[in-house]
C-alpha positions in Angstrom: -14.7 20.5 -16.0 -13.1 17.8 -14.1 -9.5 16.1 -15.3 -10.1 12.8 -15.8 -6.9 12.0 -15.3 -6.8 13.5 -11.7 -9.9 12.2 -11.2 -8.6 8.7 -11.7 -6.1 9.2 -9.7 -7.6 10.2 -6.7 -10.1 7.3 -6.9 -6.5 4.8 -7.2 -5.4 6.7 -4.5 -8.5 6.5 -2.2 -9.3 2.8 -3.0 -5.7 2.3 -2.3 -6.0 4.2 1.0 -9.0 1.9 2.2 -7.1 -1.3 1.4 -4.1 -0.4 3.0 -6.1 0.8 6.1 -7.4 -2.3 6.1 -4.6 -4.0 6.4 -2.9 -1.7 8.7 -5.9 -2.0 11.4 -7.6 -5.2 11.0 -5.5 -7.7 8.7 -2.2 -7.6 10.3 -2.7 -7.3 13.9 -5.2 -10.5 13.5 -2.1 -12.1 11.4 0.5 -11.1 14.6 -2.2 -12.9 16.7 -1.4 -16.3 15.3 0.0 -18.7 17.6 3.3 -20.1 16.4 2.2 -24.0 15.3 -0.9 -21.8 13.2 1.8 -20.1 11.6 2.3 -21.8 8.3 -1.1 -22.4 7.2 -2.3 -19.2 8.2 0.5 -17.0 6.5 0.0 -19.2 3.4 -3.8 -18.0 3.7 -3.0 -14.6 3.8 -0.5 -14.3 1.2 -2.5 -16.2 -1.6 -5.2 -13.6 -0.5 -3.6 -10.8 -0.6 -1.6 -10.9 -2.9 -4.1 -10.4 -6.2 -5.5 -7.6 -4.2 -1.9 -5.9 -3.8 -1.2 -6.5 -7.5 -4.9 -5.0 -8.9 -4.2 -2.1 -6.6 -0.6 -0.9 -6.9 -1.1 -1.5 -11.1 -4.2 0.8 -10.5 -1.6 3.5 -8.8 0.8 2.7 -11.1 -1.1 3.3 -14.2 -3.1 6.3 -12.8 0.1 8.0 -11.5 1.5 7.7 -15.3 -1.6 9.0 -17.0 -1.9 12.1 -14.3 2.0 13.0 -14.9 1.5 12.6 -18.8 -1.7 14.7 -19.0 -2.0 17.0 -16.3 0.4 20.0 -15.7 3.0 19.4 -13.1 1.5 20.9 -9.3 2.7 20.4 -5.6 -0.5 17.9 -5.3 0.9 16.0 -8.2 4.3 15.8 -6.4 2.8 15.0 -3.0 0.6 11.7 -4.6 4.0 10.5 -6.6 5.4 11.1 -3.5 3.3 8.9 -1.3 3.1 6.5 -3.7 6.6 6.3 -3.5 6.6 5.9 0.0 4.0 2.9 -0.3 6.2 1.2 -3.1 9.6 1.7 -1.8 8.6 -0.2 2.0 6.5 -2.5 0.4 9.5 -3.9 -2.2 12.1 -3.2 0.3 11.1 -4.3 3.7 7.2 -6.0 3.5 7.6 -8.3 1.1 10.9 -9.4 2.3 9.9 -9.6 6.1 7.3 -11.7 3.9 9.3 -14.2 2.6 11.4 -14.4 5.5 8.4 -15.3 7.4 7.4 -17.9 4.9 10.7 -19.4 5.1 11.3 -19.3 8.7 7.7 -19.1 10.4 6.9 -16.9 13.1 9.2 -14.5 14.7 8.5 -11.6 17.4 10.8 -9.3 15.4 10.0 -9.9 12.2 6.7 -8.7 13.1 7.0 -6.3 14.8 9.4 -5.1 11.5 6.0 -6.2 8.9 3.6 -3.8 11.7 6.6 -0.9 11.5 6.9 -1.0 8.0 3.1 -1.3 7.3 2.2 2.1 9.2 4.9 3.5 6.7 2.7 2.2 4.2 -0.5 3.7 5.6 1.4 7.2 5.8 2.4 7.0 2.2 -1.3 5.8 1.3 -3.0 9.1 3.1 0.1 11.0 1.1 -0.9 10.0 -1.9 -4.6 10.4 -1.3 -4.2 13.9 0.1 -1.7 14.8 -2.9 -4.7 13.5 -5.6 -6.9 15.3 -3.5 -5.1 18.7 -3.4 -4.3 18.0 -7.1 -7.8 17.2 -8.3 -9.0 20.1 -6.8 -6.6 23.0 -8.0 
């Protein structure tokens, strides 16, 4: 019988894992392709865009992370997924979203960029993390 539990949280995990790649191969570079007098409007587009998306799937994460850790015995897959997840969370609260606003505030800037692409591939590794750790997990 499959957990339901871990069965949740590998389908956060892997809708999680296609958004972020998503964003890490199509949505950002297109966004690092705006001309600097596009700027504005264009990073305004994104974030109002984006921004529901990130919400509906990090609370998705969240929520299926708590109910795997509360129901399901403790296993090196768990780890790896809270781990990942981690990973994701962390970059995205320390360095995205403040790159973010800094590039809301100040518009376009080569380095602040190339920080948002850096710190997005972080994101991408913590997403296939977690999805391998939910994986590894589900099936144990």
């Amino acid at each position: 019988m499959v957990d339901l539990a871990g069965a949740a949280l590998f389908a956060a995990t892997a809708l999680h894992l296609g958004f972020q790649l998503t964003v890490t191969v199509l949505v950002y570079p297109a966004l690092a392709r705006v001309r600097p007098e596009d700027w504005s409007a264009a990073h305004d587009a994104h974030s109002r865009a984006i921004v529901p998306l990130v919400v509906l799937t990090y609370a998705a994460l969240l929520s299926t992370l708590t109910w795997a850790w509360v129901s399901v015995p403790t296993s090196p897959g768990l780890l790896l997924a809270t781990a990942g997840t981690a990973l994701t969370f962390a970059t995205t609260a320390f360095v995205a979203a403040p790159t973010h606003a800094r590039l809301g505030r100040e518009g376009r800037g080569d380095t602040a960029i190339r920080h948002l692409l850096t710190a997005d591939k972080a994101r991408a590794a913590g997403a296939v993390l977690a999805t391998a750790g939910a994986m590894i997990a589900l099936t144990a």
